[in-house]
N, C-alpha and C positions, 0 to 999 in steps of 0.2 A: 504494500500500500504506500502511494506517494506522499509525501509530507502534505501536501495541500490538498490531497483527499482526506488526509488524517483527522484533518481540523473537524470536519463535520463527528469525527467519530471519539475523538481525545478530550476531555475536559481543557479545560482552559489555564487548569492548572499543568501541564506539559509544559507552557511557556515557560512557569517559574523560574526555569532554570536561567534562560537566556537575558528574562528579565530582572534577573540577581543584582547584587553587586558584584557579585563573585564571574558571575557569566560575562556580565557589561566589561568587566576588568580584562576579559580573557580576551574578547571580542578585540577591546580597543587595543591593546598590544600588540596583537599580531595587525591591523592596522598601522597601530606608528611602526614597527618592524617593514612592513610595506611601504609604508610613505616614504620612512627614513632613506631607504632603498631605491627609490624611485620617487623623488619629489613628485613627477611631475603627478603621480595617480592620485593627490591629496583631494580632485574636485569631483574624480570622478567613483574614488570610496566613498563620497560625500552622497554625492545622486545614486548611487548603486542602494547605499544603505538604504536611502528616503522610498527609492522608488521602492525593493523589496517588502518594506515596513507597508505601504500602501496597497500592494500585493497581499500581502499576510491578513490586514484589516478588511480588505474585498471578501478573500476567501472566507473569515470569519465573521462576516455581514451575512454573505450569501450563506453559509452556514445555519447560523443562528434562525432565518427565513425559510428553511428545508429549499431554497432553492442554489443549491450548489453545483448541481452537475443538471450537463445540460444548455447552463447558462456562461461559457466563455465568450462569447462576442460580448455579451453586457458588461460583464466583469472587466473585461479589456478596456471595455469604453471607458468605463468608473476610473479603473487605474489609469489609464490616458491624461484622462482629463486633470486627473488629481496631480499628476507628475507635471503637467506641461509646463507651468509659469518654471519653473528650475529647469527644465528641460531648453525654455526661450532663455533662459538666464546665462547658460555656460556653452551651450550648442546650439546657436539661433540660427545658424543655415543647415539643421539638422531634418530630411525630408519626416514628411509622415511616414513614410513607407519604411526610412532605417527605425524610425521609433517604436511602429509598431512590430518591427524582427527584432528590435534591443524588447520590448518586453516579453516577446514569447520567447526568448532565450533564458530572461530571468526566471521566466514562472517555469521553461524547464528545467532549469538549475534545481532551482526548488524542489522539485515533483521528481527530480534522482535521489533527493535523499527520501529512504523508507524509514516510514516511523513506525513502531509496534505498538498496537493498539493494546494496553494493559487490559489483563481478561478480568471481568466484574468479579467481586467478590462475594459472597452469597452473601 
């Protein structure tokens, strides 16, 4: 199961981890390890983050709605739209068409990691 099928099936508590301090810490390291390495990636670990975060909160809208699958062109559009003003901001000759392959790229990224759905407890 993909992570972003997961959400419909995983409590909300799964994020915990990520949104730790413990996790935010781990995240952000390997980020400045990345930056430090490559200044130039500092704008676009910036949009990468924002965009995926706005991805996670679709799937988890559309979730919450039982309408989660099924619905990728909506959900696309949501996160389009939510992304663009930063989108116009760092990449303003950037076509609709590379934007919308940079998002279906992310939300495959995403949907490679499998997450395991913890079995209920009687």
């Amino acid at each position: 199961m993909s992570f972003l099928n997961a959400i419909a099936k995983v409590p909300v508590a799964v994020f915990h981890w990520i949104a730790s301090s413990k996790g935010q810490a781990v995240i952000q390291a390997g980020e400045a390890v990345a930056v430090s390495m490559f200044p130039q990636l500092a704008g676009l670990v910036g949009i990468t983050n924002s965009w995926m975060q706005k991805i996670i909160t679709t799937e988890t809208i559309a979730a919450a709605a039982g309408a989660q699958d099924g619905t990728g062109t909506q959900k696309a559009a949501a996160v389009l739209a939510a992304i663009q003003p930063e989108i116009a901001k760092y990449f303003p000759a950037m076509s609709a068409e590379k934007i919308a392959d940079a998002n279906a790229h992310l939300v495959a990224f995403l949907n490679a990691f499998e997450a395991e759905v913890p079995a209920k407890t009687a």
